[in-house]
C-alpha positions in Angstrom: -30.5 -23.2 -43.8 -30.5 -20.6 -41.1 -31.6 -17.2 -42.0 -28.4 -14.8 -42.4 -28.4 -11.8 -40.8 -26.8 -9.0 -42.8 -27.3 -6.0 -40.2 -25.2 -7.5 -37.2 -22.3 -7.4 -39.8 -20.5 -5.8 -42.5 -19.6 -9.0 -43.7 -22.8 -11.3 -42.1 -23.7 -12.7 -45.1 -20.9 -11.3 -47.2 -18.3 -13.6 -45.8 -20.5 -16.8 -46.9 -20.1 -15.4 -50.4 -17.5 -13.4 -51.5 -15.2 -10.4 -49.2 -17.2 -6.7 -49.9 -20.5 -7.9 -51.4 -22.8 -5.0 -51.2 -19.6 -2.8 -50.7 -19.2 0.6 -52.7 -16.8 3.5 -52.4 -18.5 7.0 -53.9 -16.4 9.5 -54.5 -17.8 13.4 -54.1 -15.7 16.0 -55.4 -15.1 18.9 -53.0 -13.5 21.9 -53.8 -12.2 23.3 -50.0 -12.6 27.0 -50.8 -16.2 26.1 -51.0 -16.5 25.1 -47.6 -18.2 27.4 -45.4 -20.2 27.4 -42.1 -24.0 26.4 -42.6 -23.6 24.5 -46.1 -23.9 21.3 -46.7 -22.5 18.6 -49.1 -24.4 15.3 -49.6 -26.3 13.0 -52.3 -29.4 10.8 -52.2 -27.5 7.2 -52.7 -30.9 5.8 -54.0 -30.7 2.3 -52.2 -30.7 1.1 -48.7 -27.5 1.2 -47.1 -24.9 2.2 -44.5 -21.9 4.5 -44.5 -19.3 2.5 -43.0 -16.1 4.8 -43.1 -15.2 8.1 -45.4 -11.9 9.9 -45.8 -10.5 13.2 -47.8 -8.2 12.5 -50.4 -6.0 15.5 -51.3 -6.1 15.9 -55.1 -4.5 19.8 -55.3 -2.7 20.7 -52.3 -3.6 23.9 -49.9 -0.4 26.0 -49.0 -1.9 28.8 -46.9 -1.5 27.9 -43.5 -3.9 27.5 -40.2 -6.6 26.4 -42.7 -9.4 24.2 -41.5 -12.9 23.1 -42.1 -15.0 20.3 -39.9 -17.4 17.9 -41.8 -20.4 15.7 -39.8 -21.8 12.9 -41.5 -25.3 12.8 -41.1 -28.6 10.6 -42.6 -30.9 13.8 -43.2 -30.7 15.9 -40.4 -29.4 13.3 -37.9 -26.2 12.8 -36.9 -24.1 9.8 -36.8 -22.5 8.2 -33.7 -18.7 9.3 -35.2 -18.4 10.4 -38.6 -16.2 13.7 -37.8 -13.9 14.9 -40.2 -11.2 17.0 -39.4 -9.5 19.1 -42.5 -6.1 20.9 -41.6 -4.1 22.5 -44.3 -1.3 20.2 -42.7 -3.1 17.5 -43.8 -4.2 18.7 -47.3 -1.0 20.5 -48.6 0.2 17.3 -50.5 -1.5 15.5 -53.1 -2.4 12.0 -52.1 -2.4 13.1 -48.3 -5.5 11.3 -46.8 -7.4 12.0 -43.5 -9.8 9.8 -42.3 -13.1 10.6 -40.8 -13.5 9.3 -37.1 -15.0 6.4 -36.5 -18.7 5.4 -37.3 -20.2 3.3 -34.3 -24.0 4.3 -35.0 -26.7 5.8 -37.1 -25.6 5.2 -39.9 -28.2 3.3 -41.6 -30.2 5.0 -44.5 -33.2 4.3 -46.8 -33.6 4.6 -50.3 -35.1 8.4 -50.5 -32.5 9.4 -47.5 -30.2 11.9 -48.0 -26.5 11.2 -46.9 -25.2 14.9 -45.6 -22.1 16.6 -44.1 -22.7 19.8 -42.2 -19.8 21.9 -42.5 -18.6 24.3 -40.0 -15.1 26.5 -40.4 -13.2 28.2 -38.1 -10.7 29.4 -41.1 -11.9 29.1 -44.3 -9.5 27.4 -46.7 -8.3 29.5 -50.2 -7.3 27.0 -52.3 -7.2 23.1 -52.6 -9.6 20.2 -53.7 -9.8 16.4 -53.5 -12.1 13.4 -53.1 -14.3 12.8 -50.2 -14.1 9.2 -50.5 -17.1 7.2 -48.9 -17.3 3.5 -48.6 -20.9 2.4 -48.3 -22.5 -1.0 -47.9 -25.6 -1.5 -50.3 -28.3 -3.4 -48.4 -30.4 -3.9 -50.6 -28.0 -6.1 -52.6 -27.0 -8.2 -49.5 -31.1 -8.4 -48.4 -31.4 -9.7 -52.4 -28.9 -12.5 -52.0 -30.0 -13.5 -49.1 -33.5 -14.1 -50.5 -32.3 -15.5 -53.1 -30.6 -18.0 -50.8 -33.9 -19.0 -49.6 -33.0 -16.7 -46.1 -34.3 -13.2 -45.3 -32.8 -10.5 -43.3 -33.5 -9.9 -39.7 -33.2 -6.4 -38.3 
C-alpha cells in the first residue's frame, strides 16, 4: 500500500474513506460592537490542523449604516496567505446574511499548542449586531491516525 499523503489534500486520504474526515466547523460567537482596532478574537484548537475557509453568520442584524470591521486570520502572530474578512453593515443587517472570508491559499497550518487568531482593525465601529464566525477546520491529527492505522504514515 502506498503511503497516503494527507497534506497535499483536503481530501488526500479522506476521499479513500469517507467525504470530510478530519473536517470540523467551530463556531465563535462575536458580538460586533466588541470589535475594535488592536483586539483580537481566537482559541487554541488543541490538535493539529488547518483552517480551510471561515465565514460571518448574521445572527441579530446591525441597522446603523456605514458600519465596518476587518478580521485577519492568523496562526499566532503570522498571517495567512488570504483569510480576510470583510464586515459591512450591508452585509450583516439581516439575520442569516453570510460573508465569507477570502480565500485561504497558505499558512494555514497549526499545531496543537497554536493559537488560531483574528486581528481586528475598524474604520467604523459597529453599535449593534452579533452572529457566528463560523470556521471549518481540518483535524490532522485524526487523518495522520487513520492513516497509521492503515499501515501508511503521512508525508509533509
Amino acid at each position: 500500500m502506498a503511503a497516503p499523503n494527507s497534506q497535499s489534500s483536503e481530501l488526500g486520504l479522506a476521499a479513500a474513506l469517507a467525504a470530510g474526515i478530519g473536517r470540523q466547523n467551530v463556531a465563535l460567537f462575536v458580538n460586533l460592537a466588541n470589535l475594535t482596532n488592536a483586539i483580537t478574537v481566537g482559541f487554541v484548537p488543541g490538535f493539529k490542523g488547518r483552517l480551510i475557509s471561515y465565514s460571518f453568520v448574521a445572527l441579530l442584524p446591525s441597522s446603523t449604516a456605514s458600519k465596518d470591521a476587518t478580521l485577519t486570520a492568523k496562526v499566532e502572530t503570522t498571517a495567512m496567505t488570504g483569510g480576510v474578512l470583510a464586515l459591512l453593515t450591508a452585509g450583516t443587517n439581516a439575520a442569516g446574511e453570510t460573508t465569507d472570508a477570502t480565500a485561504i491559499t497558505a499558512l494555514n497550518a497549526f499545531s496543537a499548542t497554536q493559537a488560531l487568531n483574528f486581528t481586528i482593525a475598524v474604520s467604523a465601529v459597529f453599535i449593534e449586531g452579533n452572529g457566528w464566525l463560523l470556521l471549518r477546520i481540518i483535524n490532522d491529527d485524526t487523518i495522520e491516525a487513520l492513516a497509521n492505522a492503515l499501515g501508511g504514515y503521512r508525508t509533509p
